[in-house]
SELUMRO-94603 format. One record per residue (C-alpha): residue in one letter; x, y, z. Coordinates in Angstrom, 3 decimals. Example, Ala and Ser with C-alpha at 12.3 -4.5 7.8 and 13.67 -1.06 7.14 Angstrom:
REM residues 2
ATOM   resn         c1         c2         c3
ATOM      A     12.300     -4.500      7.800
ATOM      S     13.670     -1.060      7.140
//
This chain:
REM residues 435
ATOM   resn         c1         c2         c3
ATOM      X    179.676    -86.345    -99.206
ATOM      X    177.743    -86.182   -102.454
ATOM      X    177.676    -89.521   -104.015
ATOM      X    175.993    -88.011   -107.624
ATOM      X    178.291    -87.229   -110.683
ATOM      X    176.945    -84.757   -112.756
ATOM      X    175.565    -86.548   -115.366
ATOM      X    173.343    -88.420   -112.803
ATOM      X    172.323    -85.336   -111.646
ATOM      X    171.674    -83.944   -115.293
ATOM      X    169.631    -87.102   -115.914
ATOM      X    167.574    -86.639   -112.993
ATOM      X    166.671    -83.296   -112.944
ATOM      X    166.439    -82.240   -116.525
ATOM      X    164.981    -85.490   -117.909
ATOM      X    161.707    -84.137   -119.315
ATOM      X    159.807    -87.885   -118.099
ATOM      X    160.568    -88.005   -114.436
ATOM      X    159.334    -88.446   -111.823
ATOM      X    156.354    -90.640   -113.067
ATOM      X    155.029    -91.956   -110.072
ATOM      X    152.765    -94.426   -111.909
ATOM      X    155.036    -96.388   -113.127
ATOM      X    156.816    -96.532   -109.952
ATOM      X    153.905    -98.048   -108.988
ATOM      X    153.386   -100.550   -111.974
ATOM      X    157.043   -101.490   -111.600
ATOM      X    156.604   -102.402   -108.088
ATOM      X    153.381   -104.388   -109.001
ATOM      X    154.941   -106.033   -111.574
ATOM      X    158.468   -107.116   -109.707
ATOM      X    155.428   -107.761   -106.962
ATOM      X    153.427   -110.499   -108.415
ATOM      X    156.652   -111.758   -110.535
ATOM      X    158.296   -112.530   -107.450
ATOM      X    154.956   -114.081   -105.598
ATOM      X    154.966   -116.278   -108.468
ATOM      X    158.345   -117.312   -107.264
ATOM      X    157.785   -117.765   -103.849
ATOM      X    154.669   -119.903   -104.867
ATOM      X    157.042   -122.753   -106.343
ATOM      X    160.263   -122.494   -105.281
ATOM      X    159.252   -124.311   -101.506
ATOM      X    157.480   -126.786   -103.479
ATOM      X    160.243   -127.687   -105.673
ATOM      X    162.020   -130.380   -104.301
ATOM      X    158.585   -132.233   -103.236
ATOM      X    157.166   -132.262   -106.366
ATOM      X    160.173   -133.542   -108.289
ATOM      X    161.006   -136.041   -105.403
ATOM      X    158.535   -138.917   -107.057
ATOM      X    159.978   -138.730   -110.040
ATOM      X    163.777   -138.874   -108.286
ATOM      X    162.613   -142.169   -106.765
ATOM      X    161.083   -143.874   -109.963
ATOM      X    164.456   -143.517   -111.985
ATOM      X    165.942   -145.510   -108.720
ATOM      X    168.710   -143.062   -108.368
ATOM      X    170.936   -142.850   -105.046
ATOM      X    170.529   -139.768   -102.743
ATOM      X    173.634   -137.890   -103.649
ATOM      X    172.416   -137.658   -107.217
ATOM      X    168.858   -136.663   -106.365
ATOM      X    169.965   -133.966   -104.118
ATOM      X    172.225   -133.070   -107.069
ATOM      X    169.387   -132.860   -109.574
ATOM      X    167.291   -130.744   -106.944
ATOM      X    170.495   -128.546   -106.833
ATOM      X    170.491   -128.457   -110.977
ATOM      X    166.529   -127.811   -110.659
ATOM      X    167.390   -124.623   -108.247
ATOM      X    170.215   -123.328   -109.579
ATOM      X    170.020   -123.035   -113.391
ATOM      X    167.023   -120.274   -112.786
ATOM      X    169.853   -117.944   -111.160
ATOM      X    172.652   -119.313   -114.054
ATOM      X    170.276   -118.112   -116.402
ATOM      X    169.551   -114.689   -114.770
ATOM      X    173.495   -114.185   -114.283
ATOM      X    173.571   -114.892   -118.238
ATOM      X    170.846   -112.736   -119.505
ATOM      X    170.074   -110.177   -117.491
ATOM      X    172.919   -107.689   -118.699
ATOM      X    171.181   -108.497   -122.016
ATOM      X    167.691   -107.733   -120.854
ATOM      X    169.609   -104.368   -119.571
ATOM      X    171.568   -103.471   -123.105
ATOM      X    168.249   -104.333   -124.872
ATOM      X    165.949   -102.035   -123.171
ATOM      X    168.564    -99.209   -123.142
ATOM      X    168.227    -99.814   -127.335
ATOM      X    164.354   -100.278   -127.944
ATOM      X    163.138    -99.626   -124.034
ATOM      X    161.663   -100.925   -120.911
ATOM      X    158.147   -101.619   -121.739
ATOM      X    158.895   -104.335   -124.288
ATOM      X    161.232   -105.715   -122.369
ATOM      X    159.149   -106.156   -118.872
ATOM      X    156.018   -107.071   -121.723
ATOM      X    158.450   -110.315   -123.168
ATOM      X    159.685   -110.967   -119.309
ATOM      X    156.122   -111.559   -118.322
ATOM      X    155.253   -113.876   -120.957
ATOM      X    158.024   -115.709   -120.584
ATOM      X    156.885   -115.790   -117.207
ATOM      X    153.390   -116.798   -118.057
ATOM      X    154.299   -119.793   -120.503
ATOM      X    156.862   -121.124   -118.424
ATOM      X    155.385   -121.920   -114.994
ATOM      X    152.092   -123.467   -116.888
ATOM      X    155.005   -125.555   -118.222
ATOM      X    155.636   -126.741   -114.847
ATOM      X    152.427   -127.139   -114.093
ATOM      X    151.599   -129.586   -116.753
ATOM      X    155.442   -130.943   -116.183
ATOM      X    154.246   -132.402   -112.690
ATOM      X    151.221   -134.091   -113.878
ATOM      X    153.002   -136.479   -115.784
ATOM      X    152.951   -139.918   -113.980
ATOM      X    155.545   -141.688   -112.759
ATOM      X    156.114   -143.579   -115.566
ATOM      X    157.211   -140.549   -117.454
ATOM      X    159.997   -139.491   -115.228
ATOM      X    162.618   -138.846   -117.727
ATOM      X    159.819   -136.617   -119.562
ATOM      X    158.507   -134.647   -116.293
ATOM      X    162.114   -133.834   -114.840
ATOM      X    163.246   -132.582   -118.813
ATOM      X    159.922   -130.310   -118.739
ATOM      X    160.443   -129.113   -115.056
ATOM      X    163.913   -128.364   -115.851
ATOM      X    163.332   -126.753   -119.070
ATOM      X    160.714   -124.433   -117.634
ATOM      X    162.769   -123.469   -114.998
ATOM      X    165.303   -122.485   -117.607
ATOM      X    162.731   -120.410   -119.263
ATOM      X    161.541   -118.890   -115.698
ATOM      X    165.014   -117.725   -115.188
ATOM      X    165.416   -116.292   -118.590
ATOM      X    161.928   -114.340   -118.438
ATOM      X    162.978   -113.485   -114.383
ATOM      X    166.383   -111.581   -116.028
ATOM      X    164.598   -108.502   -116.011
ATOM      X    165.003   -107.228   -112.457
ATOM      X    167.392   -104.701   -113.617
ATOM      X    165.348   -103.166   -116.456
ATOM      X    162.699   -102.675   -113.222
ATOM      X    165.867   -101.162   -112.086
ATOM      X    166.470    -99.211   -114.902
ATOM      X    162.783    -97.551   -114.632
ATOM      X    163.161    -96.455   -111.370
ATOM      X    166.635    -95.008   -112.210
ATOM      X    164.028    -93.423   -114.924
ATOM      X    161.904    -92.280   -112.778
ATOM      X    163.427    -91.032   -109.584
ATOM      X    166.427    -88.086   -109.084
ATOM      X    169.530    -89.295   -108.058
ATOM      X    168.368    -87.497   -104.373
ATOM      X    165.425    -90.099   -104.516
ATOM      X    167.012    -92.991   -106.345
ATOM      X    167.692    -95.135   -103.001
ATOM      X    164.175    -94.794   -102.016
ATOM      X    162.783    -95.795   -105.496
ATOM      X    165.166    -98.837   -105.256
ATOM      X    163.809    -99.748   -102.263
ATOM      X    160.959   -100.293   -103.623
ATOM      X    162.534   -103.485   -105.626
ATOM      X    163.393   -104.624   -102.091
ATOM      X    159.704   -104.453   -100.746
ATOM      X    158.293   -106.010   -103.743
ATOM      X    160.776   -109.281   -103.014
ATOM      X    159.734   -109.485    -99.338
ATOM      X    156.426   -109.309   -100.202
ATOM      X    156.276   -112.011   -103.194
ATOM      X    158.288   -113.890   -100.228
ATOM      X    155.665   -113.751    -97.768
ATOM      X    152.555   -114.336    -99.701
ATOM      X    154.134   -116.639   -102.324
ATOM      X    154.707   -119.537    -99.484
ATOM      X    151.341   -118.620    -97.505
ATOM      X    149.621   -119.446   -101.065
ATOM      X    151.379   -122.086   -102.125
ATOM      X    151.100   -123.484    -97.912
ATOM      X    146.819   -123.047    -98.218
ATOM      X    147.067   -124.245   -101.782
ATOM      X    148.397   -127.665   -100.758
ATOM      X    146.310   -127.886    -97.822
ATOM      X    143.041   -127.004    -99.243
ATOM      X    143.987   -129.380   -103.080
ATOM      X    146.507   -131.431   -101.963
ATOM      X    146.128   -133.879   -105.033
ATOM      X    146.439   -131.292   -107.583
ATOM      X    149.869   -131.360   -108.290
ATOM      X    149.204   -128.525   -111.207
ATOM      X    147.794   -126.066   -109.204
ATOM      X    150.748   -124.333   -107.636
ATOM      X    152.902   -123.914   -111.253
ATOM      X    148.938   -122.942   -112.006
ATOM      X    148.471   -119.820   -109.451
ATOM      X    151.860   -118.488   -110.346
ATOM      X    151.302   -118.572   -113.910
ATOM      X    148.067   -117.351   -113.496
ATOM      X    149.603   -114.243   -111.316
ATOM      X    151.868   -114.040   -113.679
ATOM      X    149.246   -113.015   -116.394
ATOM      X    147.795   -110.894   -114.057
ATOM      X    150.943   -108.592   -113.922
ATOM      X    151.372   -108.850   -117.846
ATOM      X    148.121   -107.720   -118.114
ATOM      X    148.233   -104.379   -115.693
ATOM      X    151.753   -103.651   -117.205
ATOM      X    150.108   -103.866   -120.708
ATOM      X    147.377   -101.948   -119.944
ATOM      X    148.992    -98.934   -117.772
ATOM      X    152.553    -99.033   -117.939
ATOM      X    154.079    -96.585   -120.294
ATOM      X    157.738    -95.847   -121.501
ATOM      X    160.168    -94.537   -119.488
ATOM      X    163.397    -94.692   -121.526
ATOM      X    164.692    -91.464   -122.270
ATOM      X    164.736    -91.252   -126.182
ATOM      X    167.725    -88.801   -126.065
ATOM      X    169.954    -90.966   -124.367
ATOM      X    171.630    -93.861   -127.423
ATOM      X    172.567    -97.145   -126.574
ATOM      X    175.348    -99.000   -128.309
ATOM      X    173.934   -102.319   -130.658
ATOM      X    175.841   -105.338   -128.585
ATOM      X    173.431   -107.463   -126.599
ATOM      X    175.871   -110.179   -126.076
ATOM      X    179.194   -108.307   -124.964
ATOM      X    181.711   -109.730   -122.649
ATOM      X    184.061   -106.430   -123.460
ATOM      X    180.762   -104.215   -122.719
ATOM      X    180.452   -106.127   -119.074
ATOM      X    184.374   -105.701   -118.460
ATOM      X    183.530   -101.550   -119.481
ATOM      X    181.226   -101.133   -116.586
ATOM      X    183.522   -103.266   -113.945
ATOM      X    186.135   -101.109   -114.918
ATOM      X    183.500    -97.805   -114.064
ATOM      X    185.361    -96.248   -111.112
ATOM      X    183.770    -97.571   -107.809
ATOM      X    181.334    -99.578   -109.920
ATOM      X    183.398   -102.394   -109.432
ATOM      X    183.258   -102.270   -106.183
ATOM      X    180.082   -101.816   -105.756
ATOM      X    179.181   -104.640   -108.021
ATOM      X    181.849   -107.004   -106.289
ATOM      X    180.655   -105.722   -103.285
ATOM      X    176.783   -106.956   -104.421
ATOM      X    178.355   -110.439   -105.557
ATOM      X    179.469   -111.055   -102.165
ATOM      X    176.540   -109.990    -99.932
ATOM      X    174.491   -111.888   -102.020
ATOM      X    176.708   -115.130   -101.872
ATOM      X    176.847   -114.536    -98.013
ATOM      X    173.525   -113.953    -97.759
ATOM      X    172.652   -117.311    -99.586
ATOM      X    174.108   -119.493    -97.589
ATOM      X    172.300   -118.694    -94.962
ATOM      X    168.846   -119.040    -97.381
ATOM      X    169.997   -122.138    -99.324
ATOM      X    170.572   -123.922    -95.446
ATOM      X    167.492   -122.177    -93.539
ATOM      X    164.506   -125.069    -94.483
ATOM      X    167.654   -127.364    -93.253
ATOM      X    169.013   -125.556    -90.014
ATOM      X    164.856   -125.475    -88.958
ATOM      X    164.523   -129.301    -89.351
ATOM      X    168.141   -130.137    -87.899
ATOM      X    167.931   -127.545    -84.796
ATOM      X    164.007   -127.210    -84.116
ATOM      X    162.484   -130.701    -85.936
ATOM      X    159.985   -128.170    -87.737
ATOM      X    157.953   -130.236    -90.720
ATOM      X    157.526   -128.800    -94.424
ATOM      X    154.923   -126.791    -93.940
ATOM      X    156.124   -125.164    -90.801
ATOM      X    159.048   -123.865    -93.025
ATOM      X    156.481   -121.918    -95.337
ATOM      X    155.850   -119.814    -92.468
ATOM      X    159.755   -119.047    -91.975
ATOM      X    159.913   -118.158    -95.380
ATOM      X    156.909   -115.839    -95.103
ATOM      X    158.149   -114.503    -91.660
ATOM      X    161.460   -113.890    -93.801
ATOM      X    159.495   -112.199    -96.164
ATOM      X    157.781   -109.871    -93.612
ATOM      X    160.760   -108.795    -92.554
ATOM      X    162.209   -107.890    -95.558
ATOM      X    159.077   -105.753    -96.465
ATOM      X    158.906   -104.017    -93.270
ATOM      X    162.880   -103.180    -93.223
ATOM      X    163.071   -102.198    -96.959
ATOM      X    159.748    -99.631    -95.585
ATOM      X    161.628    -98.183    -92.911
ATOM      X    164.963    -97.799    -94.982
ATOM      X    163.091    -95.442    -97.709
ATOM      X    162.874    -92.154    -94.451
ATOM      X    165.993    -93.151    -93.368
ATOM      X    168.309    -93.178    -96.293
ATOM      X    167.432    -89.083    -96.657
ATOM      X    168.661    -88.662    -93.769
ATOM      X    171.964    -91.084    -93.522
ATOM      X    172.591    -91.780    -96.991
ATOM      X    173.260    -94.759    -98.921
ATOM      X    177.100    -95.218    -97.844
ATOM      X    175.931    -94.841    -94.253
ATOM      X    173.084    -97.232    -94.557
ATOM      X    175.277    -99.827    -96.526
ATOM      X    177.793   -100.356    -93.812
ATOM      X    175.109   -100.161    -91.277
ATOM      X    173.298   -102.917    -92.975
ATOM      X    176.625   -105.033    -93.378
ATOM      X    177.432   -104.719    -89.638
ATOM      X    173.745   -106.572    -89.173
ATOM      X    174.138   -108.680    -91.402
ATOM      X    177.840   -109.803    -89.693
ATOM      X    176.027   -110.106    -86.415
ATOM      X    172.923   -111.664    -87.650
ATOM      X    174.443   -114.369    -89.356
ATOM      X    177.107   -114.728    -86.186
ATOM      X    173.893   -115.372    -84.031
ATOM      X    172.539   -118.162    -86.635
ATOM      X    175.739   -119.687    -86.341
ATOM      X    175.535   -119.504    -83.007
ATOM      X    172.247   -121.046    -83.244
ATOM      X    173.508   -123.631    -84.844
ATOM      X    175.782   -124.646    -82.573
ATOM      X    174.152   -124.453    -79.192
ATOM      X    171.281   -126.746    -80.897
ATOM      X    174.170   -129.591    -81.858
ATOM      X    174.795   -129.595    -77.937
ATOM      X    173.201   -132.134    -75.710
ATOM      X    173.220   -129.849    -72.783
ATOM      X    171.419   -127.076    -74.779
ATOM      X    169.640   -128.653    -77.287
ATOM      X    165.709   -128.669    -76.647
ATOM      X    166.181   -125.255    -74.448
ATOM      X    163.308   -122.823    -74.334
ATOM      X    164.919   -119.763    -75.520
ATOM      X    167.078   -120.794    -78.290
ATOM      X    163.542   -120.768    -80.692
ATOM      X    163.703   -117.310    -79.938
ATOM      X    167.088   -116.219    -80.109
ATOM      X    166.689   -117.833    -83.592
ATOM      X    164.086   -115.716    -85.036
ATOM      X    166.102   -112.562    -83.383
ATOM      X    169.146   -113.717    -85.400
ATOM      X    166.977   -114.000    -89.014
ATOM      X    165.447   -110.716    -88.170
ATOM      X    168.649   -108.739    -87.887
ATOM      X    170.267   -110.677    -90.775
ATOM      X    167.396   -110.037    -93.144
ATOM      X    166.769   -105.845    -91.781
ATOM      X    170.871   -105.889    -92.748
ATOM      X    170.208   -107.478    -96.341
ATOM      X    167.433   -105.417    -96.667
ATOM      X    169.477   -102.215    -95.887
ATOM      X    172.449   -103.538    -98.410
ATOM      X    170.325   -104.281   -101.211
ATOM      X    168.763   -100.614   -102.276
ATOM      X    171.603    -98.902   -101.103
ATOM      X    174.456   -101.191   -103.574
ATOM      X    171.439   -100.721   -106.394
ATOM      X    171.223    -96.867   -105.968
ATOM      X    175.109    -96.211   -106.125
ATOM      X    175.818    -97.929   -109.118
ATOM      X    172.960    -96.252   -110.808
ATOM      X    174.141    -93.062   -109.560
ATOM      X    177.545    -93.390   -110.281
ATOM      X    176.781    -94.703   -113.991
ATOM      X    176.168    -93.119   -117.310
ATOM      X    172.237    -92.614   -117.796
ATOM      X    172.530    -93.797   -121.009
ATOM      X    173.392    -97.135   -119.330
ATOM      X    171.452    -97.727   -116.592
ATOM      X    169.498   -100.861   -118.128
ATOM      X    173.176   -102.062   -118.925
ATOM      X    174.897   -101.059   -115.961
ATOM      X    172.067   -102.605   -113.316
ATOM      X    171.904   -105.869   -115.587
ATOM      X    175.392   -106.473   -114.729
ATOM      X    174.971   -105.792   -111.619
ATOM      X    172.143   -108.125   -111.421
ATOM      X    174.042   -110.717   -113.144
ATOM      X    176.792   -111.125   -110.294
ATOM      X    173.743   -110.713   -107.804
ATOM      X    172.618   -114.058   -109.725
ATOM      X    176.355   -115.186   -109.812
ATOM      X    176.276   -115.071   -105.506
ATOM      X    172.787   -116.958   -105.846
ATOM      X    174.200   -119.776   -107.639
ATOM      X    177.478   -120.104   -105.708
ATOM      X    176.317   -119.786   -102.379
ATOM      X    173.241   -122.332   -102.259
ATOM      X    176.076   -124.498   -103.295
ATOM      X    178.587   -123.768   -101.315
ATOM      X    176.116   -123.524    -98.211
ATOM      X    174.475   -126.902    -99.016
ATOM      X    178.406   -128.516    -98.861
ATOM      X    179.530   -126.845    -95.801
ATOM      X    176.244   -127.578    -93.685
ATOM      X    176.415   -131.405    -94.479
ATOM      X    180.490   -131.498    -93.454
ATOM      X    180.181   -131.388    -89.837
ATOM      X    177.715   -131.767    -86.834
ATOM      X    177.723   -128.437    -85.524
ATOM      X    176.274   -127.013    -88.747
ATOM      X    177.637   -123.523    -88.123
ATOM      X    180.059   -123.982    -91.270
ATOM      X    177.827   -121.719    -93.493
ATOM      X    177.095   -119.118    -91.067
ATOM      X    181.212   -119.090    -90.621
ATOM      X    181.662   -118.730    -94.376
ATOM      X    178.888   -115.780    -94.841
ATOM      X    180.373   -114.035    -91.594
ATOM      X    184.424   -114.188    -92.899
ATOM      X    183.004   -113.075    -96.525
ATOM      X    181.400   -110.188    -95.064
ATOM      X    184.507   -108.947    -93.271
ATOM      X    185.875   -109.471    -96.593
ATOM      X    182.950   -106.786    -97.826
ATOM      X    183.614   -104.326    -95.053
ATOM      X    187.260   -104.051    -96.133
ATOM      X    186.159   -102.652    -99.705
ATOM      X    184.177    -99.982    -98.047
ATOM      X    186.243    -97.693    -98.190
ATOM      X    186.774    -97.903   -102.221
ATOM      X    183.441    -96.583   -102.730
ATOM      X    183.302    -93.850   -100.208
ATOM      X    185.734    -91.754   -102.293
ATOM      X    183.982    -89.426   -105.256
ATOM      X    183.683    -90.844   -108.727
//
């Protein structure tokens, strides 16, 4: 089946700037060292804001809700502004756009770093700077689907799922180092709080830099953009794209699955295996692995099976995966089982297949709503998409985090993911039918 409507294909082929494999390259950099920035903090987190928790005297419901606040408004404010990043860069182009994302970047997580220095005394102070500079972190971190929109760019529609790929490898590996720095950063200056909000704005400069320096503009200057950047009716026009919809409702609710199982991991670890902080910076970074080494070996395959076939290939893992988790979970809550040899390694087995599934989901959701969308639209039409990615990110930490606290066994989450993913398989079929 051909998945390409002929204005993709027009896009693609004729479009006098593609392919530009250089700034395939700078994108990847860029979403690269954005994202290691990411990883560098976001295990750190709940440490560093702990001391301040604990001098305002407040109960541990409401510090775990703060924490919650702390994680979650990055993703509110991606799911808020990154169809805007999108419109905007389909109106004056990508390289501003990624150029102001950086920044943002850049200003932001030296904000944190200075935000954690404060003393103890200045608790109200630190947690309104922490907060506010993961506000901006999230704005400046809405551009993932301009990077989107460059590959789309860059790549013909025969190629797109392999260029999008690419966004996937660049997460798993700002996963895996991110942790390993920010794990030898504590351990080698473990009483400078600054230093980790430090390295990732300091990486963070490092990719505004290279893009400054080398990247170059990919927006084709033929295709015109409307003038909203704030447009609720604009968002409703690309749900209503046939099988766009359903491939961005299909996104939303990978993502949400898939985040339950993230948002609960550092907590399933300590419950099920008594593993200590730092042992959960190398799950993260084994996580990370993963996802770099699946999202390599999807890029050969998807020629070959295509992105439909490599979709529901991916969701089947990640239904099993996430079943074995569970399953985890529960033989771990057991007195008879709990403590036995093998159960380490079934766990790791479980994460692998889950995160090879993500990783297969991801490029391939990415690809056919670029494909299937107006090239005059793709910043647009991948923000959105983007958004409800962010949208999954914020509900599922949250809904994880309830469910895994409700009972003993712990498997609640993994239930949840699993049951929303047969949900997922059941719209398959809505998007294997020609635009």
């Amino acid at each position: 089946m051909n998945d390409t409507p002929p204005t993709a294909n027009r896009q693609g082929a004729d479009a006098p700037h593609s392919p530009k494999k250089s700034a395939l390259l700078i994108v990847w950099l860029v979403v690269f060292i954005d994202l290691l920035g990411f990883g560098i903090v976001l295990p750190v987190l709940p440490r560093q804001a702990e001391p301040y928790l604990q001098a305002l005297a407040l109960d541990e419901v409401t510090r775990g809700v703060v924490i919650g606040v702390l994680f979650s408004v990055f993703s509110l404010m991606q799911f808020v502004f990154s169809p805007m990043w999108g419109r905007v860069s389909d109106r004056i182009g990508r390289r501003p756009v990624l150029l102001i994302s950086l920044l943002g970047s850049v200003v932001f997580y030296a904000l944190y770093a200075f935000a954690v220095t404060l003393p103890d005394t200045q608790a109200p102070l630190a947690l309104g700077l922490m907060l506010l500079s993961r506000i901006g972190a999230g704005i400046a971190g809405a551009s993932v689907g301009t990077a989107a929109a460059v590959i789309a760019d860059c790549t013909t529609p025969e190629k797109r799922a392999k260029g999008m790929a690419l966004i996937g490898i660049a997460f798993g590996a700002g996963f895996t180092f991110g942790p390993l720095i920010a794990y030898f950063g504590l351990a080698i200056f473990p009483q400078e709080a600054w230093g980790v909000g430090a390295l990732a704005s300091g990486l963070s400069l490092v990719a505004l830099i290279i893009a400054l320096l080398v990247f170059k503009e990919t927006r084709d200057p033929n295709n015109k953009a409307g003038k909203e950047f704030f447009s609720l009716a604009k968002t409703r026009e690309v749900l209503a794209m046939p099988t766009v919809g359903a491939l961005v409702l299909i996104y939303f609710l990978a993502i949400f699955a898939f985040a339950n199982f993230e948002a609960t991991l550092a907590l399933l670890t300590k419950s099920a295996f008594n593993m200590a902080d730092n042992d959960n910076f190398l799950v993260f970074a084994f996580v990370g692995a993963v996802l770099t080494f699946a999202g390599g070996a999807y890029r050969p395959m998807v020629k070959k099976r295509g992105e439909t076939k490599l979709l529901a290939a991916g969701l089947g893992m990640m239904i099993v995966g996430l079943a074995m988790v569970g399953a985890v979970a529960l033989l771990t809550s057991m007195p008879d089982t709990r403590g036995a040899g093998y159960l380490k390694a079934l766990f790791y087995v479980a994460v692998s297949v889950s995160v090879i599934g993500f990783a297969f989901v991801n490029p391939s959701v990415s690809a056919l709503v670029s494909k299937r969308s107006d090239p005059a639209r793709q910043g647009e039409v991948l923000g959105v998409n983007q958004a409800f990615a962010s949208l999954g990110r914020i509900l599922g930490p949250f809904l994880g985090s309830v469910l895994f606290q409700a009972e003993p066994s712990r498997t609640l989450p993994y239930l949840a993911a699993v049951v929303t993913l047969f949900a997922v398989a059941a719209l398959l079929p809505k998007i294997r039918s020609k635009d």
